[in-house]
N, C-alpha and C positions, 0 to 999 in steps of 0.2 A: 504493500500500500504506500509506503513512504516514497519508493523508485515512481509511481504510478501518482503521485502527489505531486512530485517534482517538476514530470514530465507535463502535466496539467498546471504547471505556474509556472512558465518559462523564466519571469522575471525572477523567480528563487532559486532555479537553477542558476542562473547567470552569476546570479549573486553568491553564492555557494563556490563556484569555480574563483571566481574574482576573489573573495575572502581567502582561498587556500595560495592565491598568488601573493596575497599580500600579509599573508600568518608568516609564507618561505621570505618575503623581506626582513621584517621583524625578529624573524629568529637566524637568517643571515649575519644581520647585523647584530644582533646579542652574541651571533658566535665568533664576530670576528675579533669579540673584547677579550682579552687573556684570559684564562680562568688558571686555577690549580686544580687539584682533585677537588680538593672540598668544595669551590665552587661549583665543579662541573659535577656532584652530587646531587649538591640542594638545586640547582636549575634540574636536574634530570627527578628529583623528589616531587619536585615545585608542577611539572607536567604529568607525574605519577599523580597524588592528590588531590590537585584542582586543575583538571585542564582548561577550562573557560576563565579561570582567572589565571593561569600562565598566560595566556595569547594577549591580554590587556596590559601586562606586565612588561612583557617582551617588546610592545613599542618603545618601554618608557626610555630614561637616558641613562648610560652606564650607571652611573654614581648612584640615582633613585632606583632605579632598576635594581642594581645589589642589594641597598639598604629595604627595600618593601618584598624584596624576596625572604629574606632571612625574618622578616618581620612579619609574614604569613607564615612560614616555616614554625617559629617559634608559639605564634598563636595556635598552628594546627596540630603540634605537638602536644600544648597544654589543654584543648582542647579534644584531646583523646583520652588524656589521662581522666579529664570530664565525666565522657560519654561512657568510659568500658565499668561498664556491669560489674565484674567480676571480682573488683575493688573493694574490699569493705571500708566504710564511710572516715573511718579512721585512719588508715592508712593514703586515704584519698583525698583528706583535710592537710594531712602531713606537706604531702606531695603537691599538692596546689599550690598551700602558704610557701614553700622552699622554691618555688620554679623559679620564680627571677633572680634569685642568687644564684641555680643553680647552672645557669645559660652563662656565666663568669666564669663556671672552673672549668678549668684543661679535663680533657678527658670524662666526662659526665658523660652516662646515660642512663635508660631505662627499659625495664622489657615489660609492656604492657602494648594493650591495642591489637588488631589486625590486619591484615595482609599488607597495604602499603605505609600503613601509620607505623605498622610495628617495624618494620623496617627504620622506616625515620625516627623512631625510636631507639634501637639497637645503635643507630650511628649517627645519636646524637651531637657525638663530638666534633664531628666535621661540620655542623651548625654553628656548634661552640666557638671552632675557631673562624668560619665565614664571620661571625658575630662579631666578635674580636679585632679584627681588621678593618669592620666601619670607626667614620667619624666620630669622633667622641658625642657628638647632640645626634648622631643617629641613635647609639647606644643606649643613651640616653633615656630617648623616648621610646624606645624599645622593652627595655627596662621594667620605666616606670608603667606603661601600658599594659605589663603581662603584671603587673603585680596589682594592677586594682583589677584588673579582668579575674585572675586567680582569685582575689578575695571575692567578690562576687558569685563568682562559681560556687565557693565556697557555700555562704550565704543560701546559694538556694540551694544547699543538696540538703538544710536543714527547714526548710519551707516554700511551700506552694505557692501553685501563681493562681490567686483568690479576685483580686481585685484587679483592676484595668491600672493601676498604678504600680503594681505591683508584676505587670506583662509590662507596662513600660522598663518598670528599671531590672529587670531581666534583661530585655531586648540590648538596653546600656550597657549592660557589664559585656556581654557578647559581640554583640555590632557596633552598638554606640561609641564603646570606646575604641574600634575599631576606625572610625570616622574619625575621632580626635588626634588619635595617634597616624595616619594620614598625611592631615592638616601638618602637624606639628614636623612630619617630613619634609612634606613640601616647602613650609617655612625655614626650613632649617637646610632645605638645598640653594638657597636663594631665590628659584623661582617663579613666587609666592611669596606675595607681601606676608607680613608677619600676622598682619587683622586674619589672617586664615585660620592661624593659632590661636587666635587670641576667643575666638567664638568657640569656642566649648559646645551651646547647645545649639546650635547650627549643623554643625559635623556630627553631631547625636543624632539630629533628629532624619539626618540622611542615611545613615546606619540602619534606623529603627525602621527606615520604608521600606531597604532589602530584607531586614530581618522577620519583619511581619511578614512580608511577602511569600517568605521559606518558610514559615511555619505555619500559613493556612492551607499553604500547595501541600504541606508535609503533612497533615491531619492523620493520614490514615497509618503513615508507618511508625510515624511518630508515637501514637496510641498502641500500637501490636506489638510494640517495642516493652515486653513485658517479664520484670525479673521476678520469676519466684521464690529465689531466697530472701528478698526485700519485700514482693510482693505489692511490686508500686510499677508503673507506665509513665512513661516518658510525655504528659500534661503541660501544653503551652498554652493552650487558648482559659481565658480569665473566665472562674466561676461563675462573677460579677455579670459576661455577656451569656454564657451558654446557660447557667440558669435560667432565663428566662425561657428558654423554651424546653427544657428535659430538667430531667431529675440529674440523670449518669451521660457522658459521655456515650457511652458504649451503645445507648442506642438509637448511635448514627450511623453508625458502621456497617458499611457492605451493605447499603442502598437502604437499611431499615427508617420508617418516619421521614422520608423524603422532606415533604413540605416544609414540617420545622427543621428537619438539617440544614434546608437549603437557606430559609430565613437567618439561622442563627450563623450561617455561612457569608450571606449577605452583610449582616451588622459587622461580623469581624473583617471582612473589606474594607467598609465603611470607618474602619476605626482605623486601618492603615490608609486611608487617605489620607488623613487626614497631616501625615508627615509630607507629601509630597509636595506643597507650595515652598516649604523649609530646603527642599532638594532640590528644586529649581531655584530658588536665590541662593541656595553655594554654589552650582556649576556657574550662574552670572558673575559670581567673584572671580573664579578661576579663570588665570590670565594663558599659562603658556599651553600651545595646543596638544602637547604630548598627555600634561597630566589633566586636560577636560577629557581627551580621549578615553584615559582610565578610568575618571570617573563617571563619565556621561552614560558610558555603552552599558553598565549595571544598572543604572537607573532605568533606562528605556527599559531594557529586559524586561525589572520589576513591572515598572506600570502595566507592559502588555500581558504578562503573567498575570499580575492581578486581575485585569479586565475578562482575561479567560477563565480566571474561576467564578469570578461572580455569576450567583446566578449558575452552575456548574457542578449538579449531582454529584460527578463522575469524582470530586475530591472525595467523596467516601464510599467509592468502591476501587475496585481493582482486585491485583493477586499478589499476598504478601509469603514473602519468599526470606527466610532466616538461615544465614549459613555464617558459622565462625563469630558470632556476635553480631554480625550487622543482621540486620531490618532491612527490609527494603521493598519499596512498592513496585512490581515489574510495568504496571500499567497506571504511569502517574501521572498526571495533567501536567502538560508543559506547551511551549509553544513551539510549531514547527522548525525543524534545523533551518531552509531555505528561509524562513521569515528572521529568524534569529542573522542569518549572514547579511541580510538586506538592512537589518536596524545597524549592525555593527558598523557597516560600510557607510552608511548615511547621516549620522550621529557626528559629523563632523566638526559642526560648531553650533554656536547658540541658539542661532534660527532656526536650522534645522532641526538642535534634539528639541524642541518646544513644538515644531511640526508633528511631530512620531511622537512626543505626549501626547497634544490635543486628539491625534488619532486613537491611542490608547481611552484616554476621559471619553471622546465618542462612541468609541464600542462598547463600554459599560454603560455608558449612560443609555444607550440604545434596548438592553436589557432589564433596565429599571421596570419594576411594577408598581404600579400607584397601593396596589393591596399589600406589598411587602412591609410589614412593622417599622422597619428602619429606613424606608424608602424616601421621606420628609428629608433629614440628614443628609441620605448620600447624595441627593441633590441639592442641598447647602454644599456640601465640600466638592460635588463634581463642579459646580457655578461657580466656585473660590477660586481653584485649578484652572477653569477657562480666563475667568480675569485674569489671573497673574501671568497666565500663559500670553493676555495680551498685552498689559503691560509691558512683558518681558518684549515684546515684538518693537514696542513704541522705542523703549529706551534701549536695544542694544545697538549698538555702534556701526555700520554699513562699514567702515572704512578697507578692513582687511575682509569681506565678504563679498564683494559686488556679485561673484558670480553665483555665489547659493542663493543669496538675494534674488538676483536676477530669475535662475528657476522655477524658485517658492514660486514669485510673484506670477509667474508664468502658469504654473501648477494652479494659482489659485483664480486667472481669468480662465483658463481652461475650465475649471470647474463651474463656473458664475456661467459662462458662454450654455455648458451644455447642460444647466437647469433650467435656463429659461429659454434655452431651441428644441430638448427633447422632447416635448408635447405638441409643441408646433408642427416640427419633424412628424411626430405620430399621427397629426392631425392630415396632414399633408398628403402621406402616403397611404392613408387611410380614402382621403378623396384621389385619390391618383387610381387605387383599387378599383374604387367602386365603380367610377366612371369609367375606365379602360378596361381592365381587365377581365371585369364582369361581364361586360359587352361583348368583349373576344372568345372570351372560355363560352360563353350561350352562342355563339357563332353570330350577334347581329351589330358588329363593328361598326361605327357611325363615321368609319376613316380607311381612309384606301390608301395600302402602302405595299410597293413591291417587297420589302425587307423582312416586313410583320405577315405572316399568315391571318386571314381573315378569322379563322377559328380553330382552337388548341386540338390539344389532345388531354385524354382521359386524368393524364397524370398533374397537366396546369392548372386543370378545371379544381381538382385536386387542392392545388398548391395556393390558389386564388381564395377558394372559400378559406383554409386555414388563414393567409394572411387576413382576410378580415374581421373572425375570430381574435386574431394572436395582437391587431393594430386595437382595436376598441377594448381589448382585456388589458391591453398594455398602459391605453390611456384610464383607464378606472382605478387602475394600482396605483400607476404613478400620480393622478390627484390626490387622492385620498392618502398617498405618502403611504409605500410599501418598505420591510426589510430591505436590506441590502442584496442576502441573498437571492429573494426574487428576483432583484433586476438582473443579476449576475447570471441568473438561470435565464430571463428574458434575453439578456445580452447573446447567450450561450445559440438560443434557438433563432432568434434575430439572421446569426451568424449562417447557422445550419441552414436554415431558408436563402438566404443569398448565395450559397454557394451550391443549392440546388437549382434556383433558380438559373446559374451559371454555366453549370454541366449540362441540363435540359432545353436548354432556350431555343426555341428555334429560329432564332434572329443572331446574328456573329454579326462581331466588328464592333465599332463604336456603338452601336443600338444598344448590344448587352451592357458596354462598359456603362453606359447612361442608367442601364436601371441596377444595377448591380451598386454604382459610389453611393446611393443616398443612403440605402439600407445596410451598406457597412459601416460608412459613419455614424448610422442611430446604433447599430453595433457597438461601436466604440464612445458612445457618449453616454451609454444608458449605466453604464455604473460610478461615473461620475457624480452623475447627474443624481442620483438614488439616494448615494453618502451624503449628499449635502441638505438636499430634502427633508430625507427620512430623518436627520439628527435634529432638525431645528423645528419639525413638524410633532414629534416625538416629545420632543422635552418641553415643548409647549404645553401637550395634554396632560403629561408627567403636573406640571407644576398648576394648571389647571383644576385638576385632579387633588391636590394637594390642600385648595382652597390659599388664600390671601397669605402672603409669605414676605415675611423682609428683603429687599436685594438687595445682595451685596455686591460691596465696592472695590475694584483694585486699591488696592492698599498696601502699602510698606511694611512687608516682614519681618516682624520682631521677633525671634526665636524664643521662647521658654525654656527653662532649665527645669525640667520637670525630674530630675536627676538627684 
């Protein structure tokens, strides 16, 4: 299905080819910098581990490059000793509280973890001394990062996540400090004013939008992830939300109570939206284009992720498969590779990743249900999201942009052109129908033309009635503002008819090409045309529906330290 997925989105093939020419740049040039063993380790751990955040990595520039290697390296080390089960709580307190001291000594390691962690475990010392070799303020912040993140760990291995304040400052010790320690990279390479640093809950709250993100997609394994000498499941989502609609967890699992799963699914969406305007004003600070590329391409992921689960049964089923200590969901909501290579590649600066947000906010917003409990809300924070998303538009800078500029702006009268010609068009060819070809196909032509036969055959007569079926069905969706995918499937069959048309005709030459351009162009306008419609037709009845609601304002992001 995937090869067959591909092949049916050319544009994501393309882009998938293109991505792997430009992953062999990126890691060309990470190879052509010196290593020793131990570097050339933690780089070959670093692609073991996490390979979607190696490739983001491997743009960056030598110096940050080393230093945010060893500094996921070290988090994903401590970060194992976390996760493994098999720890008792005591032994696990030891070993968290000691980790940032223990990333100083020569020769350190530890054996815990599985298949590639435990590795990076067993040879921890060639981390130790990659470590070692940075900058003293990389060290540093290296450091001091794994030792409030350790402490935090800590903390919750001795309580639950109850409260929505209490999923916040989890998400902090985990992600959040993740984002600070970043920042304070960045800061600390020079290329990145030091206000990057100096914002605390800014880089929090950008943390907290990937982290939420992973742990609504992760519901199912996360839950099956179950120790019985503890006899406790690995619980991220806050009492505070899924109380409202169950008693237990567990019976949302593997499709049971849909309706409230999917509600209660909804709300926790809704509650990581609500970090993403905080996401979008730190990638606007970020100046040099290496490190917005790093952080930009996580963020887009996210929002598209998110917008796929909203709304999205499928997070609580699948087939959970346990081997060696891991969990794992074989069948887990994620977004397609070809869409994923197309965000990466296009995520290039400001304008653009705010283009491929507002498209994210639009596909969720397009699944909102006015019945949904928390549905008021997520149209507060999807409305928030669109301001600041145009804000960001007003205020970013053209100067180093002309040609993405140029694009967008291109992309966006293209779309303006084919909303207000695609009905026309339908209307048009709809009277073009009736009049001509109905005439022809019944044999009583009111035009005498050497080129055109006076009257068809069985198979036009055929193709005539469908087109004015498929022209008046077309125009009644598109008023009344259809899904996307219908027009997609309009487009699809649009297609198919003209290129029967083309095969069949019994007119060659210019004649065909004349009827053949208008109906491949309503081909090619009608899903434009659909996405522009359907969103602003959509969240009108949304908010309609809603009854009388405050609007909000573009307004200037003040981060909270909810920390």
């Amino acid at each position: 299905m995937g090869v067959v997925g591909l092949l049916m989105r050319p544009s994501e093939l393309m882009a998938l080819v293109k991505l792997k020419k430009q992953i062999g740049v990126w890691k060309r040039r990470s190879a052509a910098q010196e290593k020793d063993a131990d570097w050339e380790f933690c780089f070959d751990m670093l692609n073991k581990v996490s390979r979607s955040f190696a490739i983001v990595i491997e743009q960056l520039g030598d110096e940050l490059r080393n230093a945010i290697c060893v500094f996921y390296l070290v988090l994903r080390g401590l970060d194992t000793v976390e996760d493994d089960m098999a720890i008792d709580n005591a032994t696990k307190a030891r070993l968290l509280l000691s980790f940032h001291d223990m990333i100083e000594e020569e020769g350190w390691d530890l054996h815990c973890g599985y298949k590639d962690e435990k590795v990076l475990l067993e040879e921890f010392d060639r981390v130790v001394r990659a470590y070692r070799s940075l900058k003293p303020q990389y060290r540093a912040t290296i450091k001091d990062i794994t030792r409030r993140m350790a402490e935090g760990m800590q903390k919750f291995t001795e309580m639950e996540v109850t409260k929505i304040a209490d999923y916040d400052l989890y998400c902090h010790y985990v992600a959040g400090l993740v984002g600070i320690g970043l920042s304070q990279l960045f800061s600390g390479s020079g290329l990145e004013d030091a206000t990057i640093a100096q914002d605390e809950a800014l880089s929090n709250h950008m943390g907290l939008f990937l982290q939420k993100t992973n742990i609504i997609r992760d519901f199912l394994e996360d839950h099956e992830d179950y120790n019985e000498e503890t006899d406790t499941r690995r619980v991220f989502w806050p009492r505070q939300i899924w109380g409202k609609y169950t008693d237990k967890l567990e019976n949302f699992t593997f499709g049971k109570n849909e309706t409230q799963a999917v509600a209660c699914l909804n709300h926790m969406v809704t509650d990581a939206l609500r970090h993403l305007p905080y996401s979008i004003e730190y990638l606007s600070n970020i100046s040099d284009e290496q490190n917005f590329l790093f952080c930009a391409i996580p963020q887009v992921m996210a929002a598209h992720t998110l917008a796929l689960c909203y709304a999205n049964p499928d997070i609580f089923k699948g087939k959970i498969r346990k081997n060696l200590g891991e969990c794992r969901n074989t069948f887990p909501v994620k977004i397609r590779k070809g869409l994923s290579a197309k965000l990466m590649l296009e995520c290039t600066d400001m304008q653009a990743t705010l283009t491929i947000l507002e498209d994210a906010i639009d596909s969720l917003a397009d699944k909102i249900s006015p019945a949904d409990p928390s549905a008021r809300e997520t149209i507060e924070k999807v409305q928030l999201c669109r301001d600041l998303i145009a804000q960001g538009r007003r205020s970013s800078s053209p100067s180093s942009k002309v040609a993405s500029t140029w694009h967008q702006e291109t992309t966006k009268v293209t779309s303006y052109v084919a909303e207000q010609c695609t009905v026309p068009l339908l209307v048009l060819l709809f009277g073009i129908t009736a009049a001509v070809d109905v005439p022809q196909a019944m044999g009583s032509a009111w035009w005498q033309s050497e080129a055109v036969p006076a009257k068809m055959g069985p198979l036009h007569v055929w193709l005539t009635s469908f087109a004015l079926i498929f022209y008046s069905a077309a125009i009644a969706l598109l008023s009344r503002g259809v899904a996307l995918s219908w027009c997609k499937t309009l487009a699809f069959v649009q297609l198919a008819m003209a290129a029967a048309e083309v095969v069949f005709s019994p007119v060659f030459g210019l004649n065909v090409v004349v009827q053949a351009l208008p109906k491949l162009l309503l081909a090619g306008m009608l899903p434009s045309c659909a996405k522009q419609r359907h969103a602003r037709q959509l969240f009108a009845k949304q908010q309609a529906a809603m009854g009388n609601r405050r609007v909000l304002r573009p307004r200037p992001i003040k981060a909270d330290k909810s920390y």
